[in-house]
C-alpha positions in Angstrom: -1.4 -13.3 2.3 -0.8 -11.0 0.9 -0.9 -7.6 0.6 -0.2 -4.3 -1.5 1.0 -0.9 -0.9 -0.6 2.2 -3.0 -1.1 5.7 -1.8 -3.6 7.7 -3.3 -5.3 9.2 -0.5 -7.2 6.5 1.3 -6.5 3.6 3.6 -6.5 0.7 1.4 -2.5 0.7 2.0 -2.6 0.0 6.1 -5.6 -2.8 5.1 -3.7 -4.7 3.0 -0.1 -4.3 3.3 0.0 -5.3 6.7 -0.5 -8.9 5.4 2.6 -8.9 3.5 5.1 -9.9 6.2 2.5 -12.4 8.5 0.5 -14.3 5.8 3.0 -15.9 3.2 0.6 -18.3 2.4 -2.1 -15.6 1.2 -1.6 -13.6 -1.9 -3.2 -10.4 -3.5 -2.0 -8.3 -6.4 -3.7 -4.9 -7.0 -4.4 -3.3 -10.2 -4.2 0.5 -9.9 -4.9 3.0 -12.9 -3.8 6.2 -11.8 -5.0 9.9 -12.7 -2.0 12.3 -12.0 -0.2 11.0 -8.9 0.8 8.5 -6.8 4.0 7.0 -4.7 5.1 3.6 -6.2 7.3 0.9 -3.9 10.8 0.2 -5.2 10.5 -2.7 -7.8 12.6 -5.9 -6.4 14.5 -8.7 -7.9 13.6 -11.9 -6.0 16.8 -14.1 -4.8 16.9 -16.9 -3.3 18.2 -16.7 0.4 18.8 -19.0 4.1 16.7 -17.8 6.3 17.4 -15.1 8.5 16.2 -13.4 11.5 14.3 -10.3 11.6 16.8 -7.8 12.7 19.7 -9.4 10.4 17.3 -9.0 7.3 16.9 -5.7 7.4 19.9 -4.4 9.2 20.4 -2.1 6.7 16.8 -0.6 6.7 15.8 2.6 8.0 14.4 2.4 11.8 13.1 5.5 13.7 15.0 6.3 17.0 12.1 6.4 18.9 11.2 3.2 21.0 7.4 2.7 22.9 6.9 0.8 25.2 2.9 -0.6 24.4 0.2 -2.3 26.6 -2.2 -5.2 24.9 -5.7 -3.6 24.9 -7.5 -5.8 23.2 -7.1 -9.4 21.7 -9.3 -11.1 19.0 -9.6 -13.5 16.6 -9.0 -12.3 12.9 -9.1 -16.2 11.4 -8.5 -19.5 12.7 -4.9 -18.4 12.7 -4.3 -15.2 12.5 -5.0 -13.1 16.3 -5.3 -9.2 15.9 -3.9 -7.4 18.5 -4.7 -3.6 20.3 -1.8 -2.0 21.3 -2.2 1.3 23.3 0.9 3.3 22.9 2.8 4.9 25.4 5.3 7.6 23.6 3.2 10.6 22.6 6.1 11.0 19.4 6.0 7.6 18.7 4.5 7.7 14.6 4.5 5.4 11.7 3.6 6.0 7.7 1.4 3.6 5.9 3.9 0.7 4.8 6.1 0.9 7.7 6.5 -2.1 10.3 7.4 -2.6 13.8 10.6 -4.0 15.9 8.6 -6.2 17.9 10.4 -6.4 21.2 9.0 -9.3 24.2 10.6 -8.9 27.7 12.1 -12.4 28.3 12.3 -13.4 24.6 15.8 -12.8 22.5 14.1 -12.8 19.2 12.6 -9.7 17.8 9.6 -9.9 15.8 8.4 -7.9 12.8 4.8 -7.0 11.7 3.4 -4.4 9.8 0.5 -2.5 11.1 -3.1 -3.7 9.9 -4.4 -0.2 11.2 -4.1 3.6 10.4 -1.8 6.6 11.1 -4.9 7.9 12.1 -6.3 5.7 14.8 -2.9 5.9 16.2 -2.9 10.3 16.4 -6.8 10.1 17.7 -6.8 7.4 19.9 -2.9 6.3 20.6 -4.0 2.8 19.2 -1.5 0.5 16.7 -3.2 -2.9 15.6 -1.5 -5.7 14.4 -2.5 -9.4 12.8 -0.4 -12.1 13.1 -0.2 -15.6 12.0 0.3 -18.5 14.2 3.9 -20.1 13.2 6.8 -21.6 15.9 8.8 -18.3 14.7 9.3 -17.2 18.9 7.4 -13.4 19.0 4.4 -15.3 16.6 4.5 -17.8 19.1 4.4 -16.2 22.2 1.5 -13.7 20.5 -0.7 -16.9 20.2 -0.2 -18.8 22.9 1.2 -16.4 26.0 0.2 -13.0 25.2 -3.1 -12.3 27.5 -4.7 -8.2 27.7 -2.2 -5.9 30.0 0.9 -7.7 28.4 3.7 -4.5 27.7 5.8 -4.9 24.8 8.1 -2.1 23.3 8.1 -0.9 19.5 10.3 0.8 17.2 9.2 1.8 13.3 11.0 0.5 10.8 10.9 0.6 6.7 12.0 -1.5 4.0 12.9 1.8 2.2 12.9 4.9 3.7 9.7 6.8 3.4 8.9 9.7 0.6 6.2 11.4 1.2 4.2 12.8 -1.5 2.2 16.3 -1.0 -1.2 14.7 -2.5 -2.5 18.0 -4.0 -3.9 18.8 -7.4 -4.4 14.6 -8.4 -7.5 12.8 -8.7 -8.9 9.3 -7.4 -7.7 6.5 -9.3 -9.4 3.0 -9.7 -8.0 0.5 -7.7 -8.8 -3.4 -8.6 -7.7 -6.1 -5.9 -7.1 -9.8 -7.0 -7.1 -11.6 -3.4 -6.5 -15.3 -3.2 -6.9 -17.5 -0.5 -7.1 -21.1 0.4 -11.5 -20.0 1.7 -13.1 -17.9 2.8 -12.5 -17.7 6.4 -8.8 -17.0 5.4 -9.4 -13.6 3.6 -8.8 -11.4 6.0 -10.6 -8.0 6.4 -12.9 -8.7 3.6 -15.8 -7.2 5.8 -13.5 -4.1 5.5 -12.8 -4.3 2.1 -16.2 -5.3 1.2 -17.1 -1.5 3.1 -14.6 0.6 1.2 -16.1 -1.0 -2.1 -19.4 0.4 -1.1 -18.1 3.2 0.3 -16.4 3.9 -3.2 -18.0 2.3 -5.8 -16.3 1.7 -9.1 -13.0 3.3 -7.8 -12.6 0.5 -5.5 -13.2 -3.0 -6.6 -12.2 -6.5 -5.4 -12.5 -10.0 -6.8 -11.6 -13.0 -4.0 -10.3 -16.2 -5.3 -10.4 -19.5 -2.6 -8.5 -23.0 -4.1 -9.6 -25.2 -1.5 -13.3 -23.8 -0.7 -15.6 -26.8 1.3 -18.2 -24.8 2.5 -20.7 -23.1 1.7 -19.8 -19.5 0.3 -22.0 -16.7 2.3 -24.3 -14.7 0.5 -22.9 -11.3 1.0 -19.5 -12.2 -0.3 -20.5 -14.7 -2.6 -20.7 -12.2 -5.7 -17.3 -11.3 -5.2 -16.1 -14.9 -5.2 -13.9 -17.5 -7.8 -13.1 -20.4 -7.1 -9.7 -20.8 -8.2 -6.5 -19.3 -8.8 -5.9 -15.8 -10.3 -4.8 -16.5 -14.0 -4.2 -14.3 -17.5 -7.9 -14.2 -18.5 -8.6 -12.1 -14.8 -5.7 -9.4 -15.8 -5.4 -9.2 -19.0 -8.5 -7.2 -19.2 -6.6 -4.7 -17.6 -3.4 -4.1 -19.2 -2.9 -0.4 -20.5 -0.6 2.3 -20.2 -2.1 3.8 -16.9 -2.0 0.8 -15.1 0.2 -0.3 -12.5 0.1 -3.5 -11.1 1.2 -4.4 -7.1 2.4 -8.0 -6.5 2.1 -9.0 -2.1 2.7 -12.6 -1.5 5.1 -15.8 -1.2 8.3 -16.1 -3.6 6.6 -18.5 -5.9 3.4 -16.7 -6.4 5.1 -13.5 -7.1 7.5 -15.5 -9.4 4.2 -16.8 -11.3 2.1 -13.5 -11.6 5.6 -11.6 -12.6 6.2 -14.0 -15.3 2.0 -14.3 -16.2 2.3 -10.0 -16.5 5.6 -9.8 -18.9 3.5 -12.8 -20.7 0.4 -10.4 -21.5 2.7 -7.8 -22.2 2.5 -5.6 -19.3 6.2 -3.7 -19.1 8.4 -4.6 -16.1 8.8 -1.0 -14.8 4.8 -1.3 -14.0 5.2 -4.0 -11.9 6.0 -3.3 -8.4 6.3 -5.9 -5.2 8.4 -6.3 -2.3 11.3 -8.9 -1.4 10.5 -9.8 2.2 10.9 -13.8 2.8 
């Protein structure tokens, strides 16, 4: 999938983001016009590389010292192949930002994983809870997630970050308008729409979302059907939206961010604007 990262004072970031790094076949790019403030990702050039393991890709990356070690609470089914997992967390200073991701670390299993959080800082301080979702693929930790993984299974975690977080102070800026292009092969693919489909009602026309399926077979459902296109998301679904004030976040596979890079500079929208993360 994919995902975006924006920080202007409400959760959309831990909602979406945390699809960046399990869903490479999902995409989303958000459209954010901005009042006075808010903390932009480091813009990326895309290279072509081998595979690597988790660790080895991001040696270099910031990691808190702090390790948990984390019991499975709760287990469910977020799509066909994605499972969302509870995680109660031991450490009482064990924190992450919006963004970050976690060292994923199996007793018995070499491989570390890595997954990004699909829930809040603040579920974590009230409750101790850390969610993640993760796609089924023969990578080891997804693997063992999906097929070995049962409730009471301990783990350990340690934070990491792609670029070492800067925090802004969030005072004296106003609410932006943030508009999500999501794209999926259907509908049971687009994950969290129920909660996306809350925090557009919750915010109405500051938050807005438009969900595009390629292969859809079934029947759309009514209460996400006026938010559906069938298709992919193309120049006639942006353009509409190029200004000054706008700043555009790109979450998905190589290719597609290759595509809607090369679609933006196309209708004009300067490369400084354009913001995305080089994960895969």
């Amino acid at each position: 999938m994919a995902c975006a990262t924006i920080h202007v004072g409400f959760t959309v970031p831990q909602l979406l983001r945390g699809a960046s790094r399990i869903l490479p076949t999902h995409s989303a790019l958000v459209v954010l016009r901005h009042s006075a403030f808010c903390y932009c990702t480091v813009n990326s050039t895309i290279k072509s590389k081998r595979k690597m393991d988790h660790l080895e890709r991001t040696a270099n990356n910031f990691r808190q010292e702090v390790i948990s070690q984390a019991k499975v609470c709760g287990i469910s089914n977020e799509s066909e192949t994605v499972k969302r997992l509870r995680l109660a967390i031991t450490n009482k200073d064990f924190t992450f930002k919006a963004g970050q991701w976690v060292d994923f670390f199996i007793p018995g299993l070499s491989v570390v994983g890595g997954f990004s959080m699909c829930s809040s800082p603040g579920l974590l301080k009230r409750e101790g809870i850390l969610e993640l979702a993760v796609k089924h693929t023969d990578h080891p930790p997804a693997h063992w997630i999906h097929t070995e993984c049962t409730l009471d299974s301990e783990v350990a975690l340690r934070v990491g970050d792609l670029h070492g977080y800067q925090e802004g102070k969030g005072n004296g800026y106003k609410m932006g308008t943030v508009k999500l292009y999501y794209s999926a092969k259907n509908t049971s693919q687009l994950l969290f729409k129920k909660n996306i489909l809350g925090l557009m009602n919750a915010f109405p026309g500051k938050i807005m979302c438009r969900f595009h399926v390629t292969q859809q077979s079934s029947p759309i459902c009514e209460e996400l059907r006026p938010h559906v296109t069938e298709g992919r998301i193309c120049e006639k679904d942006l353009e509409k939206h190029v200004s000054k004030d706008t700043l555009w976040y790109i979450c998905g596979p190589p290719p597609m961010i290759e595509s809607i890079s090369k679609l933006l500079s196309d209708i004009g929208v300067p490369r400084n604007c354009v913001f995305f993360e080089k994960w895969w």
